[in-house]
C-alpha positions as CSV (number, residue, x, y, z in Angstrom):
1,X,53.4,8.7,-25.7
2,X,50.8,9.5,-27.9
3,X,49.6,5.6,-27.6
4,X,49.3,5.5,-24.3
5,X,47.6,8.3,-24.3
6,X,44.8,6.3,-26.6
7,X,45.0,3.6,-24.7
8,X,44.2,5.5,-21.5
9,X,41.0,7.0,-23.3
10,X,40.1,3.6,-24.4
11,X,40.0,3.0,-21.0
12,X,38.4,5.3,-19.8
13,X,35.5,5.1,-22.7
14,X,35.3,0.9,-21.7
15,X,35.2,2.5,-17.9
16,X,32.4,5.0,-19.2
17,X,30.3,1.8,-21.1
18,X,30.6,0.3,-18.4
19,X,29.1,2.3,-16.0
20,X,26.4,3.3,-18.2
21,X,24.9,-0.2,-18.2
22,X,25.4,-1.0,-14.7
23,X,23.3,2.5,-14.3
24,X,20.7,0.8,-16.9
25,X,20.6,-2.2,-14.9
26,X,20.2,-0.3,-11.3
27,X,17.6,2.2,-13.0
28,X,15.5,-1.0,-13.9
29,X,15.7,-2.7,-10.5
30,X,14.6,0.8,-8.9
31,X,11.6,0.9,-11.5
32,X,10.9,-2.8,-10.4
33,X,11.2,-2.2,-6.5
34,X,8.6,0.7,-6.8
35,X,6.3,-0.8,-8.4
36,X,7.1,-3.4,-6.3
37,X,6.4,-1.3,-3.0
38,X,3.4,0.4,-4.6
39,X,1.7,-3.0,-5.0
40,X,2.7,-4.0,-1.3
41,X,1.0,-1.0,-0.1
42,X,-2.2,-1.2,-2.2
43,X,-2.2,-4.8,-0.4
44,X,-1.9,-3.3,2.5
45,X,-4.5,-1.0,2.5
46,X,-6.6,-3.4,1.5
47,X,-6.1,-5.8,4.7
48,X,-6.0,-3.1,7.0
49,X,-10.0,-2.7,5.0
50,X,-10.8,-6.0,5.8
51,X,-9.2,-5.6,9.6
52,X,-11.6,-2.6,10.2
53,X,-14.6,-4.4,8.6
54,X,-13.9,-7.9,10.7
55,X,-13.5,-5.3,13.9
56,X,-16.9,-3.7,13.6
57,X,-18.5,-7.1,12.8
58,X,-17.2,-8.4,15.6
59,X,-18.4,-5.5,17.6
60,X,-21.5,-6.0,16.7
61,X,-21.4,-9.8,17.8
62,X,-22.3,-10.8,14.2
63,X,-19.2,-12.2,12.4
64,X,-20.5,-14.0,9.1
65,X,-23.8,-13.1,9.7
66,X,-25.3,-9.8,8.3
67,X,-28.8,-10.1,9.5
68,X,-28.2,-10.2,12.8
69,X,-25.5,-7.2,12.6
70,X,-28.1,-5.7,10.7
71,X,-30.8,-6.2,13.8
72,X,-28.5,-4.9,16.3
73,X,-27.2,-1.6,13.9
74,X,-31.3,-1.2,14.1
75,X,-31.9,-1.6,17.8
76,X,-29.0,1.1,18.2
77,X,-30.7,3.4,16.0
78,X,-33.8,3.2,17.3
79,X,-32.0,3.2,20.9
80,X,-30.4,7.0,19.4
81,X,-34.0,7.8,18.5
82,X,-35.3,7.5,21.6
83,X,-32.7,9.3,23.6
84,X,-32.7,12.3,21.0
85,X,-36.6,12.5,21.6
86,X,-35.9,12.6,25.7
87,X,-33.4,15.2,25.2
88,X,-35.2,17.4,23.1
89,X,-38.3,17.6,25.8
């Protein structure tokens, strides 16, 4: 009786070991996804950046060429000038 009663707890101790290392392993792969998933999101962000900036080149007709989106960002301003000026006589 007594015996089985120490085999049983060295059961249950190998059980326990077990466990334990398999919680190790899964605690690592977690640590691994998140950083994981952190750098997917950084990436992300950073395309969505380069969506917006490709958008508002494009709205401005000058894709790949910043003098002329430069010319045109000037002609709206002075455009936003003039109608200020109208509106404030």
């Amino acid at each position: 009786m007594l015996e089985n009663l120490r085999k049983e707890i060295e059961k249950l101790i190998s059980l326990y070991e077990e466990e334990k290392t398999e919680r190790i392993r899964l605690q690592g792969l977690l640590a691994e996804s998140r950083a994981e998933n952190e750098s997917c999101r950084k990436q992300i962000g950073d395309l969505e950046q380069q969506v917006n900036n490709l958008q508002l080149s494009e709205a401005f007709g000058a894709v790949g060429d910043k003098a002329a989106a430069k010319e045109k960002i000037e002609k709206l301003i002075k455009e936003i000038d003039k109608c200020v000026s109208l509106l404030e006589n």
